[in-house]
VEXTIKE-434742 format. One record per residue: residue in three letters; x negated, y negated, z of N, C-alpha, C in turn. Coordinates in steps of 0.05 Angstrom, whole numbers, plus 5000, padded with zeros to 4 digits. Layout:
// VEXTIKE-434742
ALAXYZXYZXYZ
...
//
This chain:
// VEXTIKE-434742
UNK173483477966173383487995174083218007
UNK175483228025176883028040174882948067
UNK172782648059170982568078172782488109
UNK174982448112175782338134176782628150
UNK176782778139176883018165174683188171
UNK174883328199172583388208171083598190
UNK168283548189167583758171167584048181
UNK168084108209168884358213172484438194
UNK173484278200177084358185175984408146
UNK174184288139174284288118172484588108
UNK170384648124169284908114171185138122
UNK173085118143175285298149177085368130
UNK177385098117180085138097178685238072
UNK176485148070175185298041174685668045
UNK172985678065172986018078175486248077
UNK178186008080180286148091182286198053
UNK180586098043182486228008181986378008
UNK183786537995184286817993181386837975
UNK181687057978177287187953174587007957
UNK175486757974172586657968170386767989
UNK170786828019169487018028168387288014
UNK170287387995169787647986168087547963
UNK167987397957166287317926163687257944
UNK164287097967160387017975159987297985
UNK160887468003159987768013158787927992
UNK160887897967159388007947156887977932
UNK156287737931153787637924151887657941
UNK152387797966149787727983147287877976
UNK147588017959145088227953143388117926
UNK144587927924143587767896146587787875
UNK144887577849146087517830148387777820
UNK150387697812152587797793153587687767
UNK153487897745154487667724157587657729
UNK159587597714162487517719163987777720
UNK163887967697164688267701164788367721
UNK160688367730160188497754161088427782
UNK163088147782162987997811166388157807
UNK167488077786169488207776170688547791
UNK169188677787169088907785168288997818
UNK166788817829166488837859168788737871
UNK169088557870172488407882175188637880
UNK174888877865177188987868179088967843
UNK180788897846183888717835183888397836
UNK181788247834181788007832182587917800
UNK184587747795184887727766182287477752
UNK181487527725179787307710180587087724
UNK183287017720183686617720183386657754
UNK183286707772182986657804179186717808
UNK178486857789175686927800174186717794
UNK175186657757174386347748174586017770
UNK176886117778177585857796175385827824
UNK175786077830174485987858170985967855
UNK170486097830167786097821167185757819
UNK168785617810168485407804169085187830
UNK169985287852170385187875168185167889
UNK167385447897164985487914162485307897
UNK161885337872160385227860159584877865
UNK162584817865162484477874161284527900
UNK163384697906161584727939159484727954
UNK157384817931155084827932153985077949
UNK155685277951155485597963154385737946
UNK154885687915153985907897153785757867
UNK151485837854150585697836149885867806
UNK150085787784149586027770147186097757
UNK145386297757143386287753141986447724
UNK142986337709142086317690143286567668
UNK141786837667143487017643143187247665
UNK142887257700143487347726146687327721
UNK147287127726150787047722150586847753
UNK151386967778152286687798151186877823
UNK150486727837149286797854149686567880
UNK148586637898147986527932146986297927
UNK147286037935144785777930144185837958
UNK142185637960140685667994143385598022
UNK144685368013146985378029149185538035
UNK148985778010151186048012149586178025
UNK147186208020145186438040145586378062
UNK144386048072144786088102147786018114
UNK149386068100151686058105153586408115
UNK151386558101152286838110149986928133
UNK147986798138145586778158147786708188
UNK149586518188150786368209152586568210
UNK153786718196156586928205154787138217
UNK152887208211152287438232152687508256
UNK151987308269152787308299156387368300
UNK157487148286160187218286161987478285
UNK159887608267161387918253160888108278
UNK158688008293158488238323160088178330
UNK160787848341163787768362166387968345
UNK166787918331169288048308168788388320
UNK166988528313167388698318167888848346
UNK166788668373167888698400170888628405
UNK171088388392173788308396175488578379
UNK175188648367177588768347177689088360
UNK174489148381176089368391177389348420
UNK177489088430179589108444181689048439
UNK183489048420186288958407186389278415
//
């Protein structure tokens, strides 16, 4: 992570990779082992699920918990705590398009 830009541009650009929203959504109900995060994602291939697993992780969004497999850390939790509000705006906005 790049300290000289704003820390809003930098959680944007992490949010905005392709699967990593879908990997923290997925987890919100608790832990997944790798198969199972696997197998929720759709068509995500091993080496991209591995990657971003290992992203968010630095990131400190999701942590692995032990023979669970990877799960929410407290900063992924309240990190899907803060989109709520958002997902109502999303869904007003999107029915007026």
């Amino acid at each position: 992570m790049n300290q000289k830009r704003p820390a809003i541009a930098e959680i944007i650009e992490l949010l905005g990779k392709k699967w990593v929203m879908r990997i923290i959504w997925e987890l919100r109900s608790g832990p997944l082992t790798f198969r199972e995060l696997q197998a929720a994602c759709g068509d995500i291939s091993p080496t991209t699920l591995n990657s971003r697993l290992k992203l968010l992780k630095h990131s400190l969004l999701v942590e692995n918990q032990d023979s669970q497999g990877y799960g929410l850390s407290p900063l992924g939790e309240e990190l899907l705590e803060i989109y709520q509000p958002l997902k109502g705006w999303a869904i007003k906005w999107q029915k007026r398009l």
